[in-house]
C-alpha positions as CSV (number, residue, x, y, z in Angstrom):
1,X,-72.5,223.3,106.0
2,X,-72.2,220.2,104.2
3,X,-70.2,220.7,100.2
4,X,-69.9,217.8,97.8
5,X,-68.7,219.5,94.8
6,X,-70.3,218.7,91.3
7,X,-70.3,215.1,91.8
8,X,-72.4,214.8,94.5
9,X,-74.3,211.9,93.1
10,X,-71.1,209.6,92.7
11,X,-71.5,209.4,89.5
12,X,-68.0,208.4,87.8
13,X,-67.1,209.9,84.2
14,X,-64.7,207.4,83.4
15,X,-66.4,204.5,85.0
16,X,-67.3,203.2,81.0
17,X,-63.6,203.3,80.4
18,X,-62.6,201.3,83.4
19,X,-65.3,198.5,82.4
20,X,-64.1,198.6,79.2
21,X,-60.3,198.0,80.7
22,X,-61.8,195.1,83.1
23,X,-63.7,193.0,80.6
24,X,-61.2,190.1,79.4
25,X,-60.2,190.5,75.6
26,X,-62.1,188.7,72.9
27,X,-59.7,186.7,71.0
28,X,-59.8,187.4,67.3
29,X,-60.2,183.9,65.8
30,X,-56.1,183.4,65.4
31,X,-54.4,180.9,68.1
32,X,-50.3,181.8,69.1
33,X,-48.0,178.9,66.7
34,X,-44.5,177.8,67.2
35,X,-42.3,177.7,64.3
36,X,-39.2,175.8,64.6
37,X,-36.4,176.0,61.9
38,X,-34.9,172.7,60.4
39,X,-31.8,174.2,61.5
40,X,-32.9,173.9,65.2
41,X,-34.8,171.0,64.9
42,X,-31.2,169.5,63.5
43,X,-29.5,170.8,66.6
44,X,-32.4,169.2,68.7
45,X,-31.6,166.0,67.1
46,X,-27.8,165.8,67.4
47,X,-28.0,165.7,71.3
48,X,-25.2,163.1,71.5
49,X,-22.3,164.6,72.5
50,X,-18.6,163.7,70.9
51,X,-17.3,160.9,72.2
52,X,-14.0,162.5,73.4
53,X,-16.0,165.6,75.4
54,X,-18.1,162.8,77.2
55,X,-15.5,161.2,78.7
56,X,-14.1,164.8,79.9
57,X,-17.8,165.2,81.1
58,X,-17.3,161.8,82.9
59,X,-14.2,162.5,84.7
60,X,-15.1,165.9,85.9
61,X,-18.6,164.5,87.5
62,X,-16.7,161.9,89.2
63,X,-14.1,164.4,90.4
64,X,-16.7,166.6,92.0
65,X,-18.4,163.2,93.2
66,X,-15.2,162.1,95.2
67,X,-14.5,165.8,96.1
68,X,-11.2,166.3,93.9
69,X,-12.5,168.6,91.0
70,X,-10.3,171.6,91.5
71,X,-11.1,175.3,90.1
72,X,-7.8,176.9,88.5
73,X,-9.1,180.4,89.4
74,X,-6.4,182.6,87.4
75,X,-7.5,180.1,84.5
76,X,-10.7,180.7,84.7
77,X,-10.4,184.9,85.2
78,X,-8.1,184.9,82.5
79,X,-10.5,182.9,79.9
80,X,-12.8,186.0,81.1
81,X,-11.1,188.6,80.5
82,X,-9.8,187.6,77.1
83,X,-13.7,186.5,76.2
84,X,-15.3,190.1,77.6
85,X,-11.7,192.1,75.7
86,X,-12.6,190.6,72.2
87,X,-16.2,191.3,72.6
88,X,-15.2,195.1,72.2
């Protein structure tokens, strides 16, 4: 005895659904803009840096390029613990 239930003709209920799910969306006319503030268009401008953090800038890539830059690790966790106690 052979039982297929009451869809025995495969018909789907909810196959206009998925369609409707698959079809790409029609866009509505309106394209995605960019706005950028004068403020940020200011900072994107001022991309020189200070003359006296360059040369810091300098001398660490040349210490890492000779092999010399050295990481003060208590410095360094210290710096982050003070940042990550005032953030509370």
């Amino acid at each position: 005895m052979k039982i297929n239930g009451p869809n025995h003709s495969n018909f789907n209920p909810y196959q206009k659904q998925m369609n409707k799910q698959m079809e790409p969306k029609k866009s509505s006319g309106q394209q995605d803009r960019l706005e950028i503030s004068k403020q940020a268009l200011n900072m994107q401008g001022n991309e020189k840096t200070h003359p006296s953090r360059q040369k810091k800038i300098d001398q660490i890539k040349h210490d890492i390029d000779t092999g010399n830059y050295q990481v003060n690790a208590k410095a360094t966790a210290k710096k982050m613990l003070d940042f990550w106690s005032n953030k509370s």
